[in-house]
C-alpha positions as CSV (number, residue, x, y, z in Angstrom):
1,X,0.0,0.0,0.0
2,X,2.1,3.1,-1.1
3,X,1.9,6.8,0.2
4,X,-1.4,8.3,0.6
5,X,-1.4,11.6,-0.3
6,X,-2.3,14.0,2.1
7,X,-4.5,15.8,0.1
8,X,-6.7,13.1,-0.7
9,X,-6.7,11.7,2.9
10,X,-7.8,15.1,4.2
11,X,-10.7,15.1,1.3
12,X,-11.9,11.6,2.2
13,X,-12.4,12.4,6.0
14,X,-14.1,15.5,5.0
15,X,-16.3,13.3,2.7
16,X,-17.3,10.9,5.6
17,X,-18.2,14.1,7.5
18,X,-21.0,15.0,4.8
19,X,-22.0,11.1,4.7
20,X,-23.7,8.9,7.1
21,X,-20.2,7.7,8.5
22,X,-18.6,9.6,12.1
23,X,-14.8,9.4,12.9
24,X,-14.5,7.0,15.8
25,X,-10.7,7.3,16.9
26,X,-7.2,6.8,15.8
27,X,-5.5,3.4,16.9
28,X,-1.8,2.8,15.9
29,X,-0.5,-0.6,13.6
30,X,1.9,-2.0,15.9
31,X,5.0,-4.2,14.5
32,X,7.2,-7.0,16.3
33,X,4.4,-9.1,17.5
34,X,4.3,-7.8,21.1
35,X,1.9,-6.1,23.4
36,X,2.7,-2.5,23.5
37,X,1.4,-1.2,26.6
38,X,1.1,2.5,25.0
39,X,-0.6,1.5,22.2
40,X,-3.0,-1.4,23.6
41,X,-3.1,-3.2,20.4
42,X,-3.6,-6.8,20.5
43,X,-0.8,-9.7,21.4
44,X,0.1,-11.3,18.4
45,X,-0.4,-9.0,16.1
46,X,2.3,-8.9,13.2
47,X,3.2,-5.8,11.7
48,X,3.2,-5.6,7.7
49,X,1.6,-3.6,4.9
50,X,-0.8,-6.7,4.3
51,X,-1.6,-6.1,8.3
52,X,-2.3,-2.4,7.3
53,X,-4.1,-3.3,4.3
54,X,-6.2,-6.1,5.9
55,X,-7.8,-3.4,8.3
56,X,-8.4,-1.3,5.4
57,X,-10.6,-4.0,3.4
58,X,-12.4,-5.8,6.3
59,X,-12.3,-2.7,8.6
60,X,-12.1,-3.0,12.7
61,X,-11.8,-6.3,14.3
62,X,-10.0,-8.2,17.4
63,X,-8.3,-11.6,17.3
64,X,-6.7,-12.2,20.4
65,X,-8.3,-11.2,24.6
66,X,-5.4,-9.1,26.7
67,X,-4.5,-10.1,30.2
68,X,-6.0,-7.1,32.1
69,X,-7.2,-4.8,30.0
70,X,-7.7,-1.2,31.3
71,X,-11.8,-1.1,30.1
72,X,-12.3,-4.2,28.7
73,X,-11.6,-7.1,26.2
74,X,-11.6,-5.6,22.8
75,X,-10.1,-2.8,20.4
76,X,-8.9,0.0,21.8
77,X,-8.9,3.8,19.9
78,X,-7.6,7.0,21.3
79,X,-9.2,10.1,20.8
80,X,-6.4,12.1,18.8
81,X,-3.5,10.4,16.6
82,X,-0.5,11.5,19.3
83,X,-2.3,10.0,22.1
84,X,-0.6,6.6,21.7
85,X,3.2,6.7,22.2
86,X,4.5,3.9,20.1
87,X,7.8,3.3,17.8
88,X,7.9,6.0,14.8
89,X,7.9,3.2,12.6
90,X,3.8,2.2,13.8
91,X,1.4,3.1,11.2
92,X,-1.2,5.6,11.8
93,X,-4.7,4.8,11.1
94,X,-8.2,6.3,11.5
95,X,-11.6,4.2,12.4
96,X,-14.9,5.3,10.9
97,X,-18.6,4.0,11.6
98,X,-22.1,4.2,11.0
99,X,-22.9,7.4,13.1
100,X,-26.2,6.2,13.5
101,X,-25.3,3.1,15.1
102,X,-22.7,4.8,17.0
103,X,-25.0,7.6,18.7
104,X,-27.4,5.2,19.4
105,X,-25.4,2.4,20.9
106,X,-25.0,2.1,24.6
107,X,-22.0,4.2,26.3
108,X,-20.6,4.8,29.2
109,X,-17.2,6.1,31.2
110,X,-15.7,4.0,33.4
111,X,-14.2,5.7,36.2
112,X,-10.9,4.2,37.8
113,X,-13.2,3.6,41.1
114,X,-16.4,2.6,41.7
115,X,-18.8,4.4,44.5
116,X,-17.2,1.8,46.9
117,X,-13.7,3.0,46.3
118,X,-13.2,-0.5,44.6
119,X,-11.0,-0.4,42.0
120,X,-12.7,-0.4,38.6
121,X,-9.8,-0.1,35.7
122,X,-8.6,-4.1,35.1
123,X,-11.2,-5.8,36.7
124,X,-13.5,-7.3,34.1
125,X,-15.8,-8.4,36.3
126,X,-16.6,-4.7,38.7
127,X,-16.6,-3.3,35.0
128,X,-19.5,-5.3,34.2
129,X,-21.4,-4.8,37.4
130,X,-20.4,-0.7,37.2
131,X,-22.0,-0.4,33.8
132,X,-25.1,-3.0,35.0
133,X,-25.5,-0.1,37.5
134,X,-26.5,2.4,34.9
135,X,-28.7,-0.1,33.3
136,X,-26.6,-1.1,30.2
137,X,-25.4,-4.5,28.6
138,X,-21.9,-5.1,29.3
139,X,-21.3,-7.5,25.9
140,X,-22.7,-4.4,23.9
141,X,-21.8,-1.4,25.6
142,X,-19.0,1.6,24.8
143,X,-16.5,1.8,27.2
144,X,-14.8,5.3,27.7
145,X,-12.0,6.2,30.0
146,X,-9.1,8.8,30.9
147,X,-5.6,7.1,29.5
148,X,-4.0,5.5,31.7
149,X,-0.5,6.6,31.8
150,X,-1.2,9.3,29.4
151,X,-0.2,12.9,30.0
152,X,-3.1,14.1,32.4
153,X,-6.8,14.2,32.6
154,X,-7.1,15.3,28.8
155,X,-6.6,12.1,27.2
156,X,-9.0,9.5,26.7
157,X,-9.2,6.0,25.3
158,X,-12.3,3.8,24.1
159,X,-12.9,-0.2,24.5
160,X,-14.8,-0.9,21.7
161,X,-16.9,-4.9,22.8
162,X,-16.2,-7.3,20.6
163,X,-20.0,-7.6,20.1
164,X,-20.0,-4.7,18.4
165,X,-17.2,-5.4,15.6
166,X,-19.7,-8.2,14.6
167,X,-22.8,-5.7,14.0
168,X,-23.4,-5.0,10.6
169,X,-25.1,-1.8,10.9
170,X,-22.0,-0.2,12.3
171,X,-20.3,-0.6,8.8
172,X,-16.5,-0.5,10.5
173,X,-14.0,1.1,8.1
174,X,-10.4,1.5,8.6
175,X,-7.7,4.3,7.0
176,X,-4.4,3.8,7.7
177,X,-1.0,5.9,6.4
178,X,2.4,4.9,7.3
179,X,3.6,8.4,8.4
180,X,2.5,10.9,10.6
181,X,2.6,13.8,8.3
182,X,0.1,12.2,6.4
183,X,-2.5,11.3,8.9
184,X,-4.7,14.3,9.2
185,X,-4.3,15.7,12.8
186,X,-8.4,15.5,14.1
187,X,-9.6,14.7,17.5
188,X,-12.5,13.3,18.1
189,X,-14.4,15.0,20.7
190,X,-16.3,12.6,22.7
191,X,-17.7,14.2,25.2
192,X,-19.9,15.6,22.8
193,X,-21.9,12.3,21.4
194,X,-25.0,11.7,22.7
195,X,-25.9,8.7,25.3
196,X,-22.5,8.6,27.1
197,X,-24.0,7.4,30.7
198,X,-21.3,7.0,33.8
199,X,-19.0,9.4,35.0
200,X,-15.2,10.0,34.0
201,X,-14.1,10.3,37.7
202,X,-15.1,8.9,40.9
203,X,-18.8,11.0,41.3
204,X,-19.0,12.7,44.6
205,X,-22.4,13.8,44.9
206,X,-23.4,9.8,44.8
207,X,-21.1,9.4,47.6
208,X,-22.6,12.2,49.3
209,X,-26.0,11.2,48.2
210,X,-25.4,8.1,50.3
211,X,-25.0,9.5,53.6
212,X,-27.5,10.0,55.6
213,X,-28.2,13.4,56.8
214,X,-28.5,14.8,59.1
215,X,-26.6,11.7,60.9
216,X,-28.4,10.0,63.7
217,X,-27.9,11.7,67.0
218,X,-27.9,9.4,70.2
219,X,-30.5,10.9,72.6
220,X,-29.9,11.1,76.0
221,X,-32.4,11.2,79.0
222,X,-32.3,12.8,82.2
């Protein structure tokens, strides 16, 4: 797969924009066969231009589970293309969907705590039972969450189920460019689709919510 020209790249996202097709995040093509914690691609996965061009022709999909994955079991995309600190040599690509299917599928952030101050991030099963709490489905549901070990607050990641990959209507398709220069620099603001349910950090006013007040006073007789 040679070059894409930047040019072209740049008219085919703004194409998708004006279709029925939404940008759903950047993931990085990862060489070597190994697990690269930055990039949380799969383990296994062999980096070639077939690799590259496989995406591109049968669009997202997952082969192999993770040992502990931070949201989830399942692909994961950042939100920006310099989110993921990998080799220079990883290939850059960008992951469109149905936006229908997107906006109307079932979302949520996952918080690194639960209200309990159990830890959330890595436990598949608390995951589950956090996003049965806001009345979702697990196997089909959206997982976002702040990066862990990213630069701050600002940078997100999403576990897409694998559930999901096999839904027709979501019509995966897959862009990817060897260099930098030529991947088109556009986040994808997330925060702004519609249906997200869950809350990025641990939510406060729940905790609060759960104390009673005001507390019971012992009363004492004369």
């Amino acid at each position: 797969m040679g070059n894409i020209d930047a040019s072209f790249f740049s008219a085919l996202i703004a194409a998708s924009e004006c279709s029925t097709e939404v940008i759903v995040g950047h993931r990085r093509v990862t060489k070597a066969g190994q697990l690269c914690k930055a990039s949380m691609m799969e383990q296994g996965l062999t980096f070639t231009q077939k690799q590259a061009r496989k995406y591109m022709k049968k669009g997202l999909y997952f082969t192999k589970n993770r040992e502990t994955p931070q949201l989830g079991q399942g692909p994961y995309l950042s939100d920006d293309r310099d989110s993921y600190k990998t080799d220079k040599s990883d290939w850059y690509c960008m992951i469109f969907a149905n936006k229908e299917a997107i906006y109307s599928a079932s979302k949520a952030w996952i918080p690194p705590d639960n209200i309990d101050g159990d830890t959330l991030w890595r436990e598949a099963r608390r995951i589950d039972e956090y996003i049965k709490s806001l009345d979702l489905a697990p196997k089909y549901t959206m997982r976002f969450g702040i990066l862990d070990g990213g630069h701050g607050d600002d940078d997100f990641q999403l576990a897409i189920p694998k559930a999901l990959l096999r839904e027709k209507g979501f019509a995966w398709r897959v862009v990817c460019v060897k260099t930098k220069e030529e991947m088109w620099n556009l986040a994808v603001n997330w925060e702004r689709w519609p249906g997200i349910k869950g809350h990025k950090f641990y939510d406060c006013g729940t905790w609060f919510a759960k104390i009673k007040w005001p507390p019971d006073v012992p009363t004492f007789h004369s």
